[in-house]
C-alpha positions in Angstrom: -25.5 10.4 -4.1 -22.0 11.1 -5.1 -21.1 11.3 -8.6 -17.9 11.3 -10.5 -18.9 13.8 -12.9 -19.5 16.3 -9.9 -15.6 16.3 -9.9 -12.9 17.8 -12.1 -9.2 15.9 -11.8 -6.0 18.2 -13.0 -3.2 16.0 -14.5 0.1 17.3 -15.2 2.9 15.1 -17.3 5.7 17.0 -16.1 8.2 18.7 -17.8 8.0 18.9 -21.6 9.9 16.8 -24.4 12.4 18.8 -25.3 13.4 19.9 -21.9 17.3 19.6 -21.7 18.4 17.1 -18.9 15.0 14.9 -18.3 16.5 11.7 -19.7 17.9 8.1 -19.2 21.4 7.9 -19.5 22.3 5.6 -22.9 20.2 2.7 -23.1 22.4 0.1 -25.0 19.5 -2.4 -25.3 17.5 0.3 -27.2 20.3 2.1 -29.1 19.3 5.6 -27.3 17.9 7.5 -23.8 14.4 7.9 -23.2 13.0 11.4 -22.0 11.0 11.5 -19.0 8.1 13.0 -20.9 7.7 9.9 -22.8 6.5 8.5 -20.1 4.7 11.5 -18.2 2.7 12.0 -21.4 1.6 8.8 -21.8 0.4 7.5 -18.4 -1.4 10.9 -18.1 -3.3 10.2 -21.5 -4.2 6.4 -20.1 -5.0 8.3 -16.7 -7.6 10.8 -18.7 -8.9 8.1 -20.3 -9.5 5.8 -17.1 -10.7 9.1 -15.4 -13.6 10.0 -18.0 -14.5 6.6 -18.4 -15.4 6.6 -14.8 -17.6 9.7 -15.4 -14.8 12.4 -13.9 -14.3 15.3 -15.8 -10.6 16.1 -16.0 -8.4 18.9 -17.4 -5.0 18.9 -18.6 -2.4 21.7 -17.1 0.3 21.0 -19.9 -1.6 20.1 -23.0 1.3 21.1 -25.3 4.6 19.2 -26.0 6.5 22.5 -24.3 7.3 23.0 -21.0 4.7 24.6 -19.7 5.7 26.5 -16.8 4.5 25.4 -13.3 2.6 28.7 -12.1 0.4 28.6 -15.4 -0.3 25.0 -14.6 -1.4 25.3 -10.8 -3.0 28.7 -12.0 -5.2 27.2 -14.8 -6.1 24.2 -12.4 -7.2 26.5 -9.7 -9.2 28.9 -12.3 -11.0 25.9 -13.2 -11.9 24.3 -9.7 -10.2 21.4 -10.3 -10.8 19.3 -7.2 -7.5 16.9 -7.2 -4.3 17.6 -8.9 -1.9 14.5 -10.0 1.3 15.0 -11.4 3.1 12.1 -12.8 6.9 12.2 -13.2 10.0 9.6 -13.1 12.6 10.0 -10.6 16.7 10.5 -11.3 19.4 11.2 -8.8 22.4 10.8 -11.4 23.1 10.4 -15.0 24.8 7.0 -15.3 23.9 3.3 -14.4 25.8 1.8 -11.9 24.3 -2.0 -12.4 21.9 -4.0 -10.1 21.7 -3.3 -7.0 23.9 -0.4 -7.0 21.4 2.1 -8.5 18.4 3.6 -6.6 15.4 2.1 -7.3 11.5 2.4 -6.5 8.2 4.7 -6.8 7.2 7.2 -4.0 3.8 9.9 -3.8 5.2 13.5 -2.7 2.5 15.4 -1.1 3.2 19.4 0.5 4.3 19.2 4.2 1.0 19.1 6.8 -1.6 18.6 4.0 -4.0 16.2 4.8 -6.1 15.9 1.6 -3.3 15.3 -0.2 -1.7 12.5 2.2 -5.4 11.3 2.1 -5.5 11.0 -1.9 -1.9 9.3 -1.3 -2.4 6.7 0.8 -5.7 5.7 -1.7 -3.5 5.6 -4.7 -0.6 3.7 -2.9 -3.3 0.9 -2.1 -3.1 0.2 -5.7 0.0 1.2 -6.8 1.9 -1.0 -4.8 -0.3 -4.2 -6.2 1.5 -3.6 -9.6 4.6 -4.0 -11.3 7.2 -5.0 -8.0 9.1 -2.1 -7.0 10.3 -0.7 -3.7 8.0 1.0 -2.1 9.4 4.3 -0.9 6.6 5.9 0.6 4.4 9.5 1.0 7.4 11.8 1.4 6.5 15.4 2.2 8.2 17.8 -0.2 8.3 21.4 -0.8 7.3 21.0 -4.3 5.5 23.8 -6.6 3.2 21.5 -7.7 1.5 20.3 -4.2 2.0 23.9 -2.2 0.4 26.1 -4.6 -2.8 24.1 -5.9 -5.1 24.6 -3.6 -6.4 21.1 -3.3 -5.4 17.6 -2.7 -2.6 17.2 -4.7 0.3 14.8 -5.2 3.4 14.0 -7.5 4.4 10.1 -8.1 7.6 9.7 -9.0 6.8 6.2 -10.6 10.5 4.9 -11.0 13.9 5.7 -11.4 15.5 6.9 -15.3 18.7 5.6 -13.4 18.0 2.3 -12.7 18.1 0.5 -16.1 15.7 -2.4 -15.0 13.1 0.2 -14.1 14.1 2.9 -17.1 12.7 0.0 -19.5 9.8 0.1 -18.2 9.4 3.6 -19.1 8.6 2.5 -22.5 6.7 -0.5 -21.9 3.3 0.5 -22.9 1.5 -2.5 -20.0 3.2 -0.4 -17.4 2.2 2.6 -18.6 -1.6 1.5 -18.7 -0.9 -0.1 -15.8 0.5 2.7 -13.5 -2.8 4.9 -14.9 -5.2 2.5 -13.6 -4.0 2.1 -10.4 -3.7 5.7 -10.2 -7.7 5.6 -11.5 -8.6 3.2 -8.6 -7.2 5.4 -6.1 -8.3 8.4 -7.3 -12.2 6.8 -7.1 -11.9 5.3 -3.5 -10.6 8.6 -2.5 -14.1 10.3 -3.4 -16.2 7.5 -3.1 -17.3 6.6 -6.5 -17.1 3.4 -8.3 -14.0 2.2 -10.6 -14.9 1.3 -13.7 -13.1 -1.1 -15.4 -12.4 -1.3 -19.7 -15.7 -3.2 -20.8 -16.4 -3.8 -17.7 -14.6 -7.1 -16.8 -12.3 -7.0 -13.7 -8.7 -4.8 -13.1 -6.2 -6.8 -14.7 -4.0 -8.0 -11.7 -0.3 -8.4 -12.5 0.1 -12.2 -10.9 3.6 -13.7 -10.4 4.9 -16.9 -11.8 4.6 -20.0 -9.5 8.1 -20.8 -7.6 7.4 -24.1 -8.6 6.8 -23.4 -12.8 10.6 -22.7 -13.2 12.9 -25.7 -12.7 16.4 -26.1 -13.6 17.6 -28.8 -16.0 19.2 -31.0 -14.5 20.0 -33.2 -18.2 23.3 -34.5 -18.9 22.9 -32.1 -21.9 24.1 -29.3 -19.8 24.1 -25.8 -21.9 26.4 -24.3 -19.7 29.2 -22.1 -21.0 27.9 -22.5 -24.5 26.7 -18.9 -26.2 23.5 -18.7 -27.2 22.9 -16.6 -30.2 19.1 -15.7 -32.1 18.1 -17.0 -35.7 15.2 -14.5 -35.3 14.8 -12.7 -38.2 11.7 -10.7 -37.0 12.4 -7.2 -38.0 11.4 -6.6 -33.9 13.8 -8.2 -32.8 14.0 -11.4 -29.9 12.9 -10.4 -26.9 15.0 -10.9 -23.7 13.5 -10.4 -19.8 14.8 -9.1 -16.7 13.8 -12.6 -15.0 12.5 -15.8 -15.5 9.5 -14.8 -16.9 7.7 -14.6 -20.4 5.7 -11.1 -19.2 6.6 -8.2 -21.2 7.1 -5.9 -18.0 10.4 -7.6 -17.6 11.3 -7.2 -20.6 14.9 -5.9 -20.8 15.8 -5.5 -24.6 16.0 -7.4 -27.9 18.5 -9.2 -29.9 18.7 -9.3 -33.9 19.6 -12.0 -36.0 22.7 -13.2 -35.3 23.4 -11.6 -31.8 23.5 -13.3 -28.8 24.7 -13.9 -25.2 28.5 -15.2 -24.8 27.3 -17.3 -21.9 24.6 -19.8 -21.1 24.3 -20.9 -17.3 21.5 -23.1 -17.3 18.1 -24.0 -19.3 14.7 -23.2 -17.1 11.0 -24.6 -17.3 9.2 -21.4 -17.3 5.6 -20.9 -17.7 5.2 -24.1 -19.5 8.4 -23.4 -21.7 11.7 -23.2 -21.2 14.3 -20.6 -21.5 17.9 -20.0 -21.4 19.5 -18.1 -17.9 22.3 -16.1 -19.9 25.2 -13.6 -18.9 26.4 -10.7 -21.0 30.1 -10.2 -21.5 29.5 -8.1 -18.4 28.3 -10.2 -16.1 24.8 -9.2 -16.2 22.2 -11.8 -16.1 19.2 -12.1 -18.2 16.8 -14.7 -19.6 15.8 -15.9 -23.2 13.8 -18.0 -25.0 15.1 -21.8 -25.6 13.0 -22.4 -28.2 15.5 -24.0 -31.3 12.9 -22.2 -33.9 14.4 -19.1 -32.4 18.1 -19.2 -31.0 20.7 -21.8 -31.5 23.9 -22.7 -29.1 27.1 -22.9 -30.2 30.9 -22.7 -28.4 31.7 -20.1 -25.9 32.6 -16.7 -27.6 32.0 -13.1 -27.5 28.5 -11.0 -27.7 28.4 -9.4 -30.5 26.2 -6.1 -30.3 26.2 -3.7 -33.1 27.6 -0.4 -31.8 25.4 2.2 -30.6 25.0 5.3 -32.2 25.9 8.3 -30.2 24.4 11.0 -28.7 25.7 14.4 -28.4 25.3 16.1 -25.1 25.9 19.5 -26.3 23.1 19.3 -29.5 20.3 20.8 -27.5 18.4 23.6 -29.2 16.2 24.0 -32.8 17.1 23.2 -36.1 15.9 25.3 -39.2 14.9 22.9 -42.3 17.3 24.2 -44.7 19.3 22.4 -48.5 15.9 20.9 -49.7 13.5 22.1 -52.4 9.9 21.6 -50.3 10.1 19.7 -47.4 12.4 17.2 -45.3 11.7 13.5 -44.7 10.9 12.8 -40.8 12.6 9.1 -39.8 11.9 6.9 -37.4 15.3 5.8 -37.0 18.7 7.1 -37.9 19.3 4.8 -41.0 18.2 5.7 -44.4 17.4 2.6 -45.8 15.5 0.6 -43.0 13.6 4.1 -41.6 10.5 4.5 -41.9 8.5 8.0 -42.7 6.9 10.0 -39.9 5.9 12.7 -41.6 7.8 15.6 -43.6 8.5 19.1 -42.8 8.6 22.3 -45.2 12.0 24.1 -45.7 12.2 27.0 -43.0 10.4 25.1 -40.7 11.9 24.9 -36.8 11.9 21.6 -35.2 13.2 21.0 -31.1 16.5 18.9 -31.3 17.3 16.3 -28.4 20.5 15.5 -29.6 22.5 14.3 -33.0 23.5 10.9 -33.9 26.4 9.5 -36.4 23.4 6.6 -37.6 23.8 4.7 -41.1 23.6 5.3 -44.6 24.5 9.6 -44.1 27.8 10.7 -44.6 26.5 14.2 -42.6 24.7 12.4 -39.7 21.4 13.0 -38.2 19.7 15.4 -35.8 17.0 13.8 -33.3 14.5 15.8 -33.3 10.9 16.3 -31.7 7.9 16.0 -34.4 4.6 15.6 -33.3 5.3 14.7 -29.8 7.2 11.5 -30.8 11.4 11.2 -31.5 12.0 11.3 -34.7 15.6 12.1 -37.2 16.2 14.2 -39.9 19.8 13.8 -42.2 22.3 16.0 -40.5 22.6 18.4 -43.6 18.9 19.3 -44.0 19.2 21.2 -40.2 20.6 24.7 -39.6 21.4 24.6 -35.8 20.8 27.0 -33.5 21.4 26.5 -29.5 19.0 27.9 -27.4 
């Protein structure tokens, strides 16, 4: 009888943290771009962990937060026997948004040209992937890629989304996507070799279901909000969560609004999902949908958004700082704002850190550098890093 532990799965999270150019373009919901590893590194941790709970025994081609380079990764996978290879990554054909509709959009599986194993191991995990999150299906393409030609296996290499598409660069960092684009992967990656999936404590695969077409209704009151701005009285350090569509599910969730921000105009209030929210525009047109809960936002006449302005990213900070102008050690942040950061860690004068990019932020006349600590973003004030390009 087959077994799951008789086979080994690679899995590659391409490209490393710090590699220049892998990134969203400006995220204004989020204050900052997300690197493409962010995502790579997590779905392939969820993916090991689906994997081995299923009995496979798997092995990790870029276990580092470098850029491991992709000869050492096919080579290591084919010293070891590996018996499938799976590389995640997230798509990009520019470096700007263009808006809805306008930007490319959708997940696709590249395989090498001619191999059959691989279209094989493809077509399982497409099964599943395309029962997810909705996106446009773009289909096996065949690909001279490193990756697929030179493992010599079934391999493939998902390209899970666009980075520029905003609607789909969000869900970069949604953690239920994440999780959810591993298990699919997991159930595909079992059909293909004939063993069982095995779901978390056993219970069934989540299934990502829709909301009725019938659970959202317009209002049709008198008490029209329309044209009226709609502003939050959150005062949740999190923020107020607004979605990409009439939905409460956090995998359309777009961004988040702080106390006292809002939307300059209201179109119409929804029943959704046994509540009811607000269909909003943003001084841009854009359309996007919020809670109409009165414990959380309050109308008021028409005005402006107001959106705290977002700090800036330098395109030409890429390279390593030197910790340098502090007795021990430097203070790692979690944000570039002195007094509402909190600690990540601290590093010891002399140390090197990978910088992504430097910020003006609050609170420090000098600025900050973003930096890579521990796999995660992080920022350190400007004047405790000595820069050096690479």
């Amino acid at each position: 009888m087959t077994k799951a532990s008789d086979f080994l799965i690679a899995l590659d999270d391409g490209h490393g943290i710090g590699t220049p150019g892998k990134c969203t373009p400006f995220i204004e919901s989020l204050g900052r771009q997300i690197r493409e590893n962010e995502f790579n590194a997590a779905v392939t941790d969820f993916l090991q962990d689906e994997l081995e709970r299923c009995g496979f025994r798997t092995l990790l081609t870029a276990p580092t937060d470098y850029d491991t380079p992709l000869s050492a990764r096919t080579d290591l996978a084919n010293a070891k026997g590996a018996d499938a290879l799976v590389s995640n990554h997230f798509n990009a054909l520019k470096d700007y948004f263009n808006g809805p509709g306008k930007d490319p959009e959708g997940m696709s599986i590249h395989i090498y040209p001619g191999a059959k194993n691989g279209r094989k191991l493809a077509e399982h995990v497409a099964k599943y992937l395309k029962q997810g999150t909705e996106q446009k299906y773009r289909g096996i393409v065949e690909q001279n890629l490193h990756m697929t030609r030179e493992f010599n296996k079934a391999s493939i290499l998902v390209e899970n989304g666009f980075m520029d598409n905003e609607r789909e660069a969000l869900l970069m960092v949604n953690k239920a996507f994440q999780r959810e684009c591993a298990r699919e992967q997991a159930q595909g990656i079992c059909e293909y070799f004939g063993v069982p999936y095995v779901p978390p404590g056993g219970k069934a695969p989540v299934k990502v279901v829709k909301p009725p077409k019938s659970d959202v209704k317009s209002e049709t009151s008198a008490k029209s909000p329309s044209g009226q701005r709609v502003e939050s009285i959150y005062k949740g350090s999190e923020g107020l969560n607004f979605y990409s569509r009439a939905s409460f599910n956090t995998k359309y969730k777009a961004g988040t609004l702080t106390y006292g921000y809002g939307f300059p105009t209201t179109v119409r209030k929804l029943k959704v999902e046994g509540a009811e929210m607000f269909e909003v525009k943003n001084s841009k047109g854009d359309t996007y949908y919020i809670t109409a809960s009165p414990k959380y936002v309050k109308l008021e006449g028409k005005g402006e958004v107001k959106k705290p302005a977002p700090a800036k990213t330098s395109s030409k900070a890429k390279g390593r700082i030197k910790i340098v102008g502090v007795k021990k050690a430097a203070i790692i942040q979690d944000r570039a704002n002195r007094k509402t950061s909190k600690n990540l860690g601290t590093v010891s004068k002399g140390s090197v850190l990978e910088v992504t990019g430097s910020v003006r932020g609050e609170n420090s006349a000098s600025g900050y550098w973003e930096v890579v600590f521990k796999g995660k973003r992080g920022f350190v004030t400007g004047e405790f890093g000595e820069y050096k390009a690479y």
